[in-house]
FILUM-229261 format. One line per field, with one value per residue: residue number from 1; x, y, z of N, C-alpha, C in turn. Coordinates in steps of 0.001 Angstrom, whole numbers, plus 500000, padded with zeros to 6 digits. Atoms other than C-alpha are relative to their C-alpha. Example, Ala and Ser with C-alpha at 12.3 -4.5 7.8 and 13.67 -1.06 7.14 Angstrom:
2
pos = 1_2
neast = 500890_499180
nnorth = 498810_498810
nup = 500000_499940
caeast = 512300_513670
canorth = 495500_498940
caup = 507800_507140
ceast = 500900_499230
cnorth = 501200_501090
cup = 500000_500730
***
This chain:
84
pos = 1_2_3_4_5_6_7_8_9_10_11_12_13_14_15_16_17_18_19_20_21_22_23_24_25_26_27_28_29_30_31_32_33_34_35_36_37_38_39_40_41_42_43_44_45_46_47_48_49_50_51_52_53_54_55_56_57_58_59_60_61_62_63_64_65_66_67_68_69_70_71_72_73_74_75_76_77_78_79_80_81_82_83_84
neast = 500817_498554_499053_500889_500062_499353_500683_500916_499378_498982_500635_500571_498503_499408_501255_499684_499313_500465_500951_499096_499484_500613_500115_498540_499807_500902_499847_498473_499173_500676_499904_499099_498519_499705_500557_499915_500434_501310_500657_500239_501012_501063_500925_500893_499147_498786_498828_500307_499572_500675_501217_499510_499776_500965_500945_499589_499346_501144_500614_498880_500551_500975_499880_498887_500550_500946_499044_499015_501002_500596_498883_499939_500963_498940_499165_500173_500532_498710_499698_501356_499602_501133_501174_501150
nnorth = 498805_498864_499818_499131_498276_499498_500110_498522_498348_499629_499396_498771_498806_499527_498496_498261_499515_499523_499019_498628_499351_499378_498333_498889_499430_499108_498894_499767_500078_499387_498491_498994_499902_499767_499140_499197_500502_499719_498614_499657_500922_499649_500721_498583_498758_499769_500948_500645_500074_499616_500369_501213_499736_499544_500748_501260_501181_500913_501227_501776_500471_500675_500975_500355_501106_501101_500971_500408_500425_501177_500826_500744_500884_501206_500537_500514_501289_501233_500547_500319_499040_499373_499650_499818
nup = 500000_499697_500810_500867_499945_500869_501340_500053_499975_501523_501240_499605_499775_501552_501025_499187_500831_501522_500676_500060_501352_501338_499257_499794_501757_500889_499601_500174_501583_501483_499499_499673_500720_501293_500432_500946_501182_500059_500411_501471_500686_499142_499991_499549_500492_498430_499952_499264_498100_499374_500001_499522_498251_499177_500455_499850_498901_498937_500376_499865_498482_499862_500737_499398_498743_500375_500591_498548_499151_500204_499850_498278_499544_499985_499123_498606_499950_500230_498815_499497_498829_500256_499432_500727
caeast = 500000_503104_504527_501053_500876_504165_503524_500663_502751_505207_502635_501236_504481_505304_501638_502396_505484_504277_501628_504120_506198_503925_502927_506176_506754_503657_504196_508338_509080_506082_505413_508649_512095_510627_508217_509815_509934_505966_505741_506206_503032_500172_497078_493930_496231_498316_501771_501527_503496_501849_498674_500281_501032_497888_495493_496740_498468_495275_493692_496302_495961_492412_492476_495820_493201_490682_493524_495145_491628_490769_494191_494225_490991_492518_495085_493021_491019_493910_495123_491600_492092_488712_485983_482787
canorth = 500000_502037_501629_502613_506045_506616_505820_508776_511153_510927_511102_513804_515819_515632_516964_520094_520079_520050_522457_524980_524773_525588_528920_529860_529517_531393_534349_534715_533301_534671_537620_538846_537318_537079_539736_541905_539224_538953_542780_542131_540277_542339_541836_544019_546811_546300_544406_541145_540666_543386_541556_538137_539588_541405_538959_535870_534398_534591_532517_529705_529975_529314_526910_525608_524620_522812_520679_520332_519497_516817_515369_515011_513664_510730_510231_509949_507317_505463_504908_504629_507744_509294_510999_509525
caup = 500000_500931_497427_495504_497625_496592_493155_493553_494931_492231_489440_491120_491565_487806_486545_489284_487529_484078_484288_485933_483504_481024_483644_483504_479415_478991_481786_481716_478466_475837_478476_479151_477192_473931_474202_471804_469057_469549_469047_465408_465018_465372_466503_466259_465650_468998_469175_469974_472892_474441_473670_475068_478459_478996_477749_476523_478923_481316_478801_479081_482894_482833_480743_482740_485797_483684_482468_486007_487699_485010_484719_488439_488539_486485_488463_491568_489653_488407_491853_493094_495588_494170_495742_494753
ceast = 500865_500154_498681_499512_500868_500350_499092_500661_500749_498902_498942_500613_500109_498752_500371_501339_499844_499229_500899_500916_499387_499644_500944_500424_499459_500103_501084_499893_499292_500113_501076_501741_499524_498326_499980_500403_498765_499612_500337_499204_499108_498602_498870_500536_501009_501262_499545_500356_499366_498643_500188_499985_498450_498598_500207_500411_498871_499146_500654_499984_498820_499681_501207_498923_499193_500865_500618_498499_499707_501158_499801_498986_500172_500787_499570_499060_500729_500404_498995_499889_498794_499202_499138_498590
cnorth = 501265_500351_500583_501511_500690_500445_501498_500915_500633_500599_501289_501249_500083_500560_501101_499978_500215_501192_501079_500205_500377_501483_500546_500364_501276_501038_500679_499804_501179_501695_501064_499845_500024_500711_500900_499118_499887_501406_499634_499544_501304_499289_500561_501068_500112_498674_498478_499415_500351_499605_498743_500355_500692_499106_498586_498748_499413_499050_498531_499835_499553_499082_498655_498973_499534_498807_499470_499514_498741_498849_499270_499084_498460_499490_499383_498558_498851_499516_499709_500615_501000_500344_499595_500309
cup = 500000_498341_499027_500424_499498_498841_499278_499915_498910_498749_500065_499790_498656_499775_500753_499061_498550_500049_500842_499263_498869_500377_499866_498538_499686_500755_499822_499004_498801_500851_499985_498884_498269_499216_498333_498634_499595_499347_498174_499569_500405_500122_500804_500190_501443_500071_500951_501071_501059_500462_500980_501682_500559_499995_499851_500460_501088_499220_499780_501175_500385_499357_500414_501469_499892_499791_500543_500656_498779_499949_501168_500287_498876_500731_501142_499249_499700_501530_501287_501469_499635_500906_498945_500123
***
């Protein structure tokens, strides 16, 4: 029983690690280091970097904890740790 909580925790720990790394691509990386390659796109007449950081990105975050709440809720049924 020991070795299937463990099991959990681990595959738990990597989705938190996956989906922060994808928070961090899309706030640091698109937001901020390669902002000013974005600004040459536009979009709706405003650079798109600028657009990326003020907008964009919150739609990859909300979309970030549909994708982290159904994942997880796999996981808990794979290891049969569900609420039902």
């Amino acid at each position: 029983m020991e070795e299937q909580g463990k099991a959990y925790w681990y595959a738990t720990l990597r989705l938190i690690a996956g989906i922060l790394s994808v928070w961090v691509v899309v706030s640091y990386g698109f937001g901020i280091i390669f902002a000013g390659a974005l600004n040459t796109i536009q979009l709706g007449g405003y650079p798109f970097g600028f657009w990326w950081a003020q907008q964009g990105s919150m739609y990859v975050f909300i979309i970030l904890i549909f994708v982290y709440a159904r994942l997880q809720s796999n996981l808990d049924k794979k290891f049969k740790v569900n609420e039902q």
